[in-house]
SEBABA-664107 format. One record per residue (C-alpha): residue number from 0; x, y, z. Coordinates in steps of 0.25 Angstrom, whole numbers. Example, Ala and Ser with C-alpha at 12.3 -4.5 7.8 and 13.67 -1.06 7.14 Angstrom:
2
+-----+-------+-------+-------+
: num :     u :     v :     w :
+-----+-------+-------+-------+
:   0 :    49 :   -18 :    31 :
:   1 :    55 :    -4 :    29 :
+-----+-------+-------+-------+
END
This chain:
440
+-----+-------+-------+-------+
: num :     u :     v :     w :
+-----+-------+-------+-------+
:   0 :     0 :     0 :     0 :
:   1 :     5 :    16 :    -3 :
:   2 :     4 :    25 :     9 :
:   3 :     1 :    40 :     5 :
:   4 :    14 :    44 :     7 :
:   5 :    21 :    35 :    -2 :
:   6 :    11 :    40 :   -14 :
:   7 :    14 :    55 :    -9 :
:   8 :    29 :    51 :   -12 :
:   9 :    26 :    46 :   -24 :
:  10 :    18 :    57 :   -31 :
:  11 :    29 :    66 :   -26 :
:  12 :    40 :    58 :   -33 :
:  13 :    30 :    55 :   -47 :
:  14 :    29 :    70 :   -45 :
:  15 :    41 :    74 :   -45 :
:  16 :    46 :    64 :   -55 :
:  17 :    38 :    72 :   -66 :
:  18 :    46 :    84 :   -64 :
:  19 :    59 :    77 :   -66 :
:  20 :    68 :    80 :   -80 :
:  21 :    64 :    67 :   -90 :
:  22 :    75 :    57 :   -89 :
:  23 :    82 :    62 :   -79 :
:  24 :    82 :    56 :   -65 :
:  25 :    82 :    64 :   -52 :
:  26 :    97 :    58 :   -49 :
:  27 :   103 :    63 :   -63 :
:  28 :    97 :    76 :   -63 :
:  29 :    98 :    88 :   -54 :
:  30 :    89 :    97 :   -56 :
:  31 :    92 :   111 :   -55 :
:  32 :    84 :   126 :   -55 :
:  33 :    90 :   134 :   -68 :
:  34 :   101 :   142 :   -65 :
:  35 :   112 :   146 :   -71 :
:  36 :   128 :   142 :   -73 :
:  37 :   143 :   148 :   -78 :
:  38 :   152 :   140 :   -86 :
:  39 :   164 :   137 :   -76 :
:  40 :   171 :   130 :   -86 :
:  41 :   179 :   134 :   -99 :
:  42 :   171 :   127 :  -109 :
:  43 :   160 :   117 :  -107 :
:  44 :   153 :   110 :  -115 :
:  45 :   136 :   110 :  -117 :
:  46 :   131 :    95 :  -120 :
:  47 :   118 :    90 :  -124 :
:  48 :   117 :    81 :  -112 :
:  49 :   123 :    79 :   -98 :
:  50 :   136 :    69 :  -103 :
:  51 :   150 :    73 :  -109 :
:  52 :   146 :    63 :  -119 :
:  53 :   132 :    73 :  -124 :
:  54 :   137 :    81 :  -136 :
:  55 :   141 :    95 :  -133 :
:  56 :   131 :   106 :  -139 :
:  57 :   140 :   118 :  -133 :
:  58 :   150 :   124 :  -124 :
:  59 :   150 :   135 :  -114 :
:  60 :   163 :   142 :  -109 :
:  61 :   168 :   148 :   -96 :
:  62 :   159 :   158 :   -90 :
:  63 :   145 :   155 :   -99 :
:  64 :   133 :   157 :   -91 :
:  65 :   122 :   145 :   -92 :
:  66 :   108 :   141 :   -89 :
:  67 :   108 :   128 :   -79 :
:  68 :    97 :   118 :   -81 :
:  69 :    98 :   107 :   -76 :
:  70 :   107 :    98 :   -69 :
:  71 :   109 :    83 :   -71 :
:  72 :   122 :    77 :   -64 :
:  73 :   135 :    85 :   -67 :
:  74 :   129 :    92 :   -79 :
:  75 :   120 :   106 :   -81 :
:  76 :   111 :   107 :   -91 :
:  77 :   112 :   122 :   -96 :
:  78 :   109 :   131 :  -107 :
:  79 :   116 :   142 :  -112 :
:  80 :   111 :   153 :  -124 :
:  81 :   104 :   142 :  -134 :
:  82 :   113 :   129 :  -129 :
:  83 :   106 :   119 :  -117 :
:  84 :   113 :   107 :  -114 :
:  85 :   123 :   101 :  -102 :
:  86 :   136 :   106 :   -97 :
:  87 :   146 :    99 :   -85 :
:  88 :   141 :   104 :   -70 :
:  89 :   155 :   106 :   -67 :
:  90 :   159 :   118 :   -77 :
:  91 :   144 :   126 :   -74 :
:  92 :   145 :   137 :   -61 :
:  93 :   131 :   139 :   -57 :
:  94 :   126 :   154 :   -57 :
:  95 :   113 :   160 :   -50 :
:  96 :   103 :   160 :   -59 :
:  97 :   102 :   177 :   -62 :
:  98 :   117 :   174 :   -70 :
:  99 :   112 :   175 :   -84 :
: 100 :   114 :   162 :   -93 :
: 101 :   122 :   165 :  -107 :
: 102 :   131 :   174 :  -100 :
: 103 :   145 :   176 :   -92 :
: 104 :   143 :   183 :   -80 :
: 105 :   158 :   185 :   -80 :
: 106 :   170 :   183 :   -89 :
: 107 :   178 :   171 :   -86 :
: 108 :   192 :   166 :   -91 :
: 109 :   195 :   154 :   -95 :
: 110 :   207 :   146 :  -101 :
: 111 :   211 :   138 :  -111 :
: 112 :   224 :   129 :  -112 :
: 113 :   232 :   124 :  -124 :
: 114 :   241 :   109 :  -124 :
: 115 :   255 :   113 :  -125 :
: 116 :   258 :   100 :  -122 :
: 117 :   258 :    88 :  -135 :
: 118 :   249 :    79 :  -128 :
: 119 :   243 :    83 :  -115 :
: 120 :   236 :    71 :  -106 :
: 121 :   220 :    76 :  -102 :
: 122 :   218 :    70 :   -88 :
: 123 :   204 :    67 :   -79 :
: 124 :   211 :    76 :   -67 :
: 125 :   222 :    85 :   -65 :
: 126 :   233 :    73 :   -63 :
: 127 :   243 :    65 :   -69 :
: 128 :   235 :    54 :   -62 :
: 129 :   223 :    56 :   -69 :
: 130 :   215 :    51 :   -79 :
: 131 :   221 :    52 :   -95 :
: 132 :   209 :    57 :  -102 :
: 133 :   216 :    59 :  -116 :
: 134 :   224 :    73 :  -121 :
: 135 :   225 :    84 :  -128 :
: 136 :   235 :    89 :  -138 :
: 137 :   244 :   103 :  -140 :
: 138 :   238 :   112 :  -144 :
: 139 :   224 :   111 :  -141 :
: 140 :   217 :   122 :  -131 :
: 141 :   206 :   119 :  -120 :
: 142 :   198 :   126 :  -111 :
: 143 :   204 :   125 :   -98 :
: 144 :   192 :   121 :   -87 :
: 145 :   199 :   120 :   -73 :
: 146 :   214 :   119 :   -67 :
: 147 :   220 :   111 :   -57 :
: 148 :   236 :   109 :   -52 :
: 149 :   240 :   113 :   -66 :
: 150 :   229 :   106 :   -74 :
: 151 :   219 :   111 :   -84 :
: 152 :   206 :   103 :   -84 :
: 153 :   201 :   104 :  -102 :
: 154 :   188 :   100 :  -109 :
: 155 :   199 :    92 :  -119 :
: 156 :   188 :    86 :  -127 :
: 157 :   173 :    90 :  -128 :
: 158 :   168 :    84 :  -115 :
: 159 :   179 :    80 :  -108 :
: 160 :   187 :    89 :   -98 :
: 161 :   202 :    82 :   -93 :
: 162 :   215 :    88 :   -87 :
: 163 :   227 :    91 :   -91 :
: 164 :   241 :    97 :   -86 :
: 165 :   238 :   111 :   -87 :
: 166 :   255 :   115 :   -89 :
: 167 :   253 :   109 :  -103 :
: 168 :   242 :   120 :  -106 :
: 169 :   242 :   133 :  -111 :
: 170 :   234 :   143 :  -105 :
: 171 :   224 :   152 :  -108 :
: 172 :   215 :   161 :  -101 :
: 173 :   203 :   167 :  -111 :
: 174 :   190 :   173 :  -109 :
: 175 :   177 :   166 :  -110 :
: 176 :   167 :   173 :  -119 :
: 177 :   158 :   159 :  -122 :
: 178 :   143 :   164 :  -119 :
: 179 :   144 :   178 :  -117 :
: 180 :   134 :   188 :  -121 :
: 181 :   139 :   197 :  -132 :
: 182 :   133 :   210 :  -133 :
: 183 :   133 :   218 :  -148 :
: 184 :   142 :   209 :  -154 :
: 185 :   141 :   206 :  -167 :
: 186 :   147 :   193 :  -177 :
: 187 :   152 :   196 :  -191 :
: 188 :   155 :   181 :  -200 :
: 189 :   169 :   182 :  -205 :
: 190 :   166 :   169 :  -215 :
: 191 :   155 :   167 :  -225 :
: 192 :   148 :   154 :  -221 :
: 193 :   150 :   156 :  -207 :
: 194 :   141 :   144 :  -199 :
: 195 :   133 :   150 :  -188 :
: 196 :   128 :   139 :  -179 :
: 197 :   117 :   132 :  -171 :
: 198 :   126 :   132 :  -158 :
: 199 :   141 :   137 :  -155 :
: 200 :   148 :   126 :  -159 :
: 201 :   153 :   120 :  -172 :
: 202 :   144 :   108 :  -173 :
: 203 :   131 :   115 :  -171 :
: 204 :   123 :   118 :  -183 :
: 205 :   125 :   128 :  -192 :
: 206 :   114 :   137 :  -194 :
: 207 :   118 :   146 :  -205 :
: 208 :   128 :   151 :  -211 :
: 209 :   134 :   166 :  -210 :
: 210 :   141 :   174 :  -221 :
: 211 :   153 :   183 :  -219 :
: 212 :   149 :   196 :  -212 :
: 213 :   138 :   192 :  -207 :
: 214 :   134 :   198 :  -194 :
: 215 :   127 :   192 :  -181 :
: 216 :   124 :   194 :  -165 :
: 217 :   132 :   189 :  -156 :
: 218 :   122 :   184 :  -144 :
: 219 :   131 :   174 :  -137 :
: 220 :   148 :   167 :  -137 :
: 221 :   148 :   153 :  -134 :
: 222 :   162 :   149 :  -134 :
: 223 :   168 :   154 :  -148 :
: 224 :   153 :   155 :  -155 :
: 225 :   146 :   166 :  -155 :
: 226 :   129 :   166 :  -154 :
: 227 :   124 :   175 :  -164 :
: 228 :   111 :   180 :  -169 :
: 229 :   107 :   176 :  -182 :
: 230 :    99 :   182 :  -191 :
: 231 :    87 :   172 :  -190 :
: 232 :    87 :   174 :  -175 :
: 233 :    91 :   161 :  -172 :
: 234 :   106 :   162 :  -164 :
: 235 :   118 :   155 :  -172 :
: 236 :   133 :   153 :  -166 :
: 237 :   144 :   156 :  -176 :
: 238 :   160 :   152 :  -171 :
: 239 :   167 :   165 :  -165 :
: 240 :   179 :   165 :  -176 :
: 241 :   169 :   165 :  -188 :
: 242 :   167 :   179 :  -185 :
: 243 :   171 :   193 :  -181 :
: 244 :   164 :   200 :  -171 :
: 245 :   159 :   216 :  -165 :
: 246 :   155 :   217 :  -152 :
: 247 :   157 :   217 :  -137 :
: 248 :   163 :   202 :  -140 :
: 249 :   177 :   198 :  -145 :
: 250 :   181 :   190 :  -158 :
: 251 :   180 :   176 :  -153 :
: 252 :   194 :   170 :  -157 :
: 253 :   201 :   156 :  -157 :
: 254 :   211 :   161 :  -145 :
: 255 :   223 :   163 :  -148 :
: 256 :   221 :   158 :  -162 :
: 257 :   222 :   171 :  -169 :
: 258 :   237 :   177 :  -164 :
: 259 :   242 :   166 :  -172 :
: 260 :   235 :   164 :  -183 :
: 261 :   234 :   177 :  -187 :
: 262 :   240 :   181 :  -200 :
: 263 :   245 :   168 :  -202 :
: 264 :   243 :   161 :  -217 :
: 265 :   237 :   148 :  -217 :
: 266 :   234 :   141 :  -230 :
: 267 :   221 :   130 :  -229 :
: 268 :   222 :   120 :  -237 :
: 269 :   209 :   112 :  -239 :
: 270 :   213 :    97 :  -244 :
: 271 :   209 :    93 :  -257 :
: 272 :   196 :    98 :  -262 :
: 273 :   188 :    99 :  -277 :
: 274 :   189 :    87 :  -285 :
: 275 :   200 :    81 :  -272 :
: 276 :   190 :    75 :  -262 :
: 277 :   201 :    70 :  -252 :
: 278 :   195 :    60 :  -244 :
: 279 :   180 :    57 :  -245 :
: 280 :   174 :    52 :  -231 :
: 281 :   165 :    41 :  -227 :
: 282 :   153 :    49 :  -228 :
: 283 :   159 :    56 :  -240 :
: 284 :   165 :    68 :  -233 :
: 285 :   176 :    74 :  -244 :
: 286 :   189 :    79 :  -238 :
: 287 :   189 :    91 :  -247 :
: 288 :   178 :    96 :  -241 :
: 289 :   182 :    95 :  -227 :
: 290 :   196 :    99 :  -229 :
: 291 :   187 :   114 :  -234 :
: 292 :   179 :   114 :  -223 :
: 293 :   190 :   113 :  -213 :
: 294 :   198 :   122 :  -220 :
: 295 :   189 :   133 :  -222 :
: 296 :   184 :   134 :  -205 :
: 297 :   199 :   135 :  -202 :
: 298 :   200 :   145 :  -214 :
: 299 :   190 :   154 :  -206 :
: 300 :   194 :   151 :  -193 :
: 301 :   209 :   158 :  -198 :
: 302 :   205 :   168 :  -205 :
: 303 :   198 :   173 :  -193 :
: 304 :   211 :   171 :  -184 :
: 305 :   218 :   182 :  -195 :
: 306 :   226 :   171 :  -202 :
: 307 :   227 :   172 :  -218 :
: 308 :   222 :   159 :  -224 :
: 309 :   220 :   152 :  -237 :
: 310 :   212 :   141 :  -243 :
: 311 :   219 :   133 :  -253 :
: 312 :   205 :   129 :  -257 :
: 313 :   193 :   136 :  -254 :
: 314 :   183 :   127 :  -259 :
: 315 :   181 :   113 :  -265 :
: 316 :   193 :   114 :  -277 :
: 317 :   207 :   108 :  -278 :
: 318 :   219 :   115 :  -277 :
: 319 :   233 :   107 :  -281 :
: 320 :   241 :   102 :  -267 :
: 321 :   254 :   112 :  -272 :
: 322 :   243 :   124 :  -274 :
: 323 :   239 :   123 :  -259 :
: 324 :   254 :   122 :  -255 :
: 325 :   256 :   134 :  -263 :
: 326 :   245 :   141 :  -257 :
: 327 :   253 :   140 :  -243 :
: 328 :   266 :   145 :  -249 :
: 329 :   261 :   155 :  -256 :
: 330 :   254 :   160 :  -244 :
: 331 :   265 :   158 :  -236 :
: 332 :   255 :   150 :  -225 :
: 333 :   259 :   150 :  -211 :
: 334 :   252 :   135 :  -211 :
: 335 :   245 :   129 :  -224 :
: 336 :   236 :   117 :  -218 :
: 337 :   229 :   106 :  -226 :
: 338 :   218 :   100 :  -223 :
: 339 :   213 :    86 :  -225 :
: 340 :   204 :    75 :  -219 :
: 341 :   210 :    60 :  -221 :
: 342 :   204 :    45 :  -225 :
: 343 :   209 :    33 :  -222 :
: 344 :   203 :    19 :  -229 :
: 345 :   203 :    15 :  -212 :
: 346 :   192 :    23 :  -208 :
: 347 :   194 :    22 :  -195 :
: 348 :   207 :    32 :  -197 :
: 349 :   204 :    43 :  -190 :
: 350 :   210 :    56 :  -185 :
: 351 :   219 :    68 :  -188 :
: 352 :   233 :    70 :  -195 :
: 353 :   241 :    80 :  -197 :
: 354 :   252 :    82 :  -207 :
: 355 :   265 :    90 :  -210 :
: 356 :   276 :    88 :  -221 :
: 357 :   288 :    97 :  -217 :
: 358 :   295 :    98 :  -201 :
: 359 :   289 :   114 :  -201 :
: 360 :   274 :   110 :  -205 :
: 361 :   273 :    98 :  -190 :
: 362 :   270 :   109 :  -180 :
: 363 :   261 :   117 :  -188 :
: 364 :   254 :   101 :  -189 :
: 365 :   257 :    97 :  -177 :
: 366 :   248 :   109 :  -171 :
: 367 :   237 :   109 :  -179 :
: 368 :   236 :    95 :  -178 :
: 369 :   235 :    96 :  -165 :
: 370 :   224 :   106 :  -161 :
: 371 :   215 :   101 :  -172 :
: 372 :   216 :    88 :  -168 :
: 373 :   214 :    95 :  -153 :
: 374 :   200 :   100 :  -160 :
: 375 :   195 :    91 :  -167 :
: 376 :   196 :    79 :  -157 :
: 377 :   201 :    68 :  -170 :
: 378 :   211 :    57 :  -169 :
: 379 :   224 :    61 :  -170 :
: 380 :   234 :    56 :  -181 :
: 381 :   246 :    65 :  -178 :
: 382 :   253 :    75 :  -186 :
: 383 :   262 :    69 :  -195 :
: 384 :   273 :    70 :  -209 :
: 385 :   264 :    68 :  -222 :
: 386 :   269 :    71 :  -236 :
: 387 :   258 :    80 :  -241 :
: 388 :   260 :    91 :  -253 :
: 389 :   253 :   101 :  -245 :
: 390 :   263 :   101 :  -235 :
: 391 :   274 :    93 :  -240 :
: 392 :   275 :   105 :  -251 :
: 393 :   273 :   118 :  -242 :
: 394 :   283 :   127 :  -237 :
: 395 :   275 :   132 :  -227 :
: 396 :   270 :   126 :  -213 :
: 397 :   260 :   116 :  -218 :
: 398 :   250 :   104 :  -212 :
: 399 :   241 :    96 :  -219 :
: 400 :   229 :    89 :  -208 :
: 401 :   221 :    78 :  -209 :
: 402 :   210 :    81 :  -200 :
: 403 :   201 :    69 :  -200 :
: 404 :   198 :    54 :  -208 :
: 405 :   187 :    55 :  -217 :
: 406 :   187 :    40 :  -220 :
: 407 :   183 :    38 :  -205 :
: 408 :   167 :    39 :  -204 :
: 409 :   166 :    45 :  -189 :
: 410 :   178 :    55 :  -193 :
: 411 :   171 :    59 :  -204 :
: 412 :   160 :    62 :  -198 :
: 413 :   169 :    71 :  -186 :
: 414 :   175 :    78 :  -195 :
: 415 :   166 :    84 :  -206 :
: 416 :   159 :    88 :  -195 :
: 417 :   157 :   104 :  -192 :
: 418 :   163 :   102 :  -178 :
: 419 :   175 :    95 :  -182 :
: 420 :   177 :   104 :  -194 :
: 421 :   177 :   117 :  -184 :
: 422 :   185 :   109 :  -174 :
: 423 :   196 :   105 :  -185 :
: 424 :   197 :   121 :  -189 :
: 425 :   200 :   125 :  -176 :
: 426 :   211 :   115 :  -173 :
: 427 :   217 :   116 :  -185 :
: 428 :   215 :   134 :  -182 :
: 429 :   219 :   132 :  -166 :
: 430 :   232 :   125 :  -173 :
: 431 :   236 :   133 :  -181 :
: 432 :   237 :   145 :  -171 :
: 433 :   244 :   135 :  -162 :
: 434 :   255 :   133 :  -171 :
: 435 :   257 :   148 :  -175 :
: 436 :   256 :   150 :  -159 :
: 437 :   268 :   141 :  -157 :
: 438 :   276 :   139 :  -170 :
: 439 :   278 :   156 :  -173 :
+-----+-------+-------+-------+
END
């Protein structure tokens, strides 16, 4: 027999069972009045769900203010500007709820650091003793997240955070501007077929296309994107170094970057191309047509750092191997950089190679090899002697870089891709800056 009490209990618990979040029990989730939250970290990534393993729709940087939802173990579900998804506990400093979301209610610094060793060890604590999570390479910069006795903890993939010995970093402090608000500040396109995007990242859709001098709003900076105000009303993102910009905010620049690319002669040179295919993918991707894309993306991205570069082909035609050679004399190029992407009858070959014929073109391999092989996140083959005419018959500093197997169906797939396309310009861009910075 039920007594009355036991029925009171359980239309208290049947009741408050239907206010519970759908498929989330009461141990999971804790649940949490709105309020809002300061980034305390320097980059952080925004997933679609509660794991490291969900994709990753944005990121906020040091100093962003956001909206808390919700809480479910050690993750906040939190919005900022158009973007809702969930971010790690442990890098979100909860605010009183009158701090305005979408704004920095002070500036804040942060710091980046840049391997100086050749291979440097990322570990699960500050110790020798710790776990070996894997390693990073010369050359390639993160956001530094916390310190401690001489260790620097980095994000050194997307996801994943580690700790290495901070005395083989190079340090340095910059200014967060990520999600500040801008005030009278207006975008001009540099490019003609500029892609202004769905969201601030590479691989969110494009939603039109802009054409040089075009102007726009600026609302909002989310890392290096700015939030601008399109002409239908609807808000667009479009990448900092595509454009120039009046205003209360500054030019958004690769740091660094531009002191030493600026006025340097670099001679692109797109691999094969008209009736010359190259190598045809799986899925029928043509190398020619790839070598173009990845060539013209790193073509804007200098020409915006001040540097003077040339095209050997600016569209789908053929030039002769000694005319592109020619093309770097004639020019007298700093660096002249061929770009190719490889096949093997092994389709599981995979990865990234880099090439150089004469002793005075390996450093100028070595380090672009380096930092887009830091980017991009491929296998890589090694930079290594091979007897090609583009740079086995150049005077000047030469390399020639195969970025990726097309004759494997999974690498095909990663590296026709807008993400990898951006992310293989900016390696190959962060490298060559390097090597000016070091070499002259």
């Amino acid at each position: 027999m039920v007594n009355r009490s036991s029925l009171l209990l359980l239309s208290i618990i049947l009741i408050f069972g239907a206010f519970l979040p759908q498929g989330k029990s009461v141990a999971a989730t804790d649940s949490i009045s709105i309020n809002t939250g300061i980034v305390n970290g320097d980059t952080l990534n925004i997933r679609q769900e509660p794991s490291t393993s969900s994709p990753v729709i944005g990121r906020l940087t040091h100093g962003t203010s956001v909206i808390i939802y919700s809480k479910q173990n050690n993750w906040l579900e939190v919005g900022f500007t158009n973007l809702r998804g969930w971010v790690s506990s442990e890098f979100i400093e909860s605010l009183s709820s009158d701090a305005k979301p979408g704004s920095s209610p002070k500036q804040k610094n942060s710091m980046t650091g840049t391997v100086t060793a050749n291979s440097l060890s990322v570990r699960s604590g500050p110790s020798l003793n710790t776990t070996l999570l894997g390693s990073v390479s010369m050359g390639q910069s993160f956001a530094i997240v916390n310190e401690q006795n001489n260790w620097a903890k980095i994000e050194y993939k997307t996801g994943s955070f580690g700790w290495v010995a901070g005395w083989f970093l190079e340090k340095k402090t910059v200014k967060s501007q990520s999600g500040q608000a801008v005030k009278e500040s207006i975008i001009t396109i540099i490019h003609t077929g500029t892609n202004i995007r769905k969201g601030p990242h590479v691989q969110s859709a494009v939603v039109e296309r802009a054409n040089k001098g075009g102007k726009f709003h600026v609302n909002t900076v989310i890392n290096d994107w700015y939030e601008i105000k399109l002409n239908n009303g609807k808000l667009g993102y479009v990448a900092g170094w595509l454009v120039s910009i009046n205003g209360t905010n500054p030019q958004i620049k690769r740091p660094g970057a531009e002191e030493y690319l600026k006025n340097k002669t670099i001679v692109l040179d797109p691999g094969h191309g008209g009736e010359d295919k190259g190598a045809t993918g799986v899925s029928g991707t043509f190398e020619k047509e790839l070598t173009l894309r990845t060539s013209q993306l790193l073509f804007d991205k200098l020409k915006v750092a001040g540097a003077n570069v040339y095209l050997t082909r600016k569209n789908d035609s053929y030039l002769q191997l000694p005319a592109r050679v020619n093309m770097a004399r004639n020019n007298n190029a700093d660096a002249f950089i061929s770009l190719h992407y490889d096949s093997n009858l092994d389709r599981s070959v995979r990865g990234t190679t880099g090439f150089y014929y004469h002793p005075f073109q390996k450093a100028l391999a070595e380090s672009i090899f380096a930092s887009t092989i830091g980017q991009t996140k491929l296998k890589s083959r090694g930079v290594r002697f091979g007897d090609f005419h583009v740079i086995r018959e150049n005077s000047q500093k030469a390399v020639l870089i195969e970025l990726g197997y097309l004759s494997n169906p999974e690498e095909e797939m990663t590296i026709k891709s807008s993400g990898f396309q951006e992310n293989a310009a900016s390696g190959l861009f962060n490298g060559l800056a390097r090597y000016f910075k070091e070499n002259e």
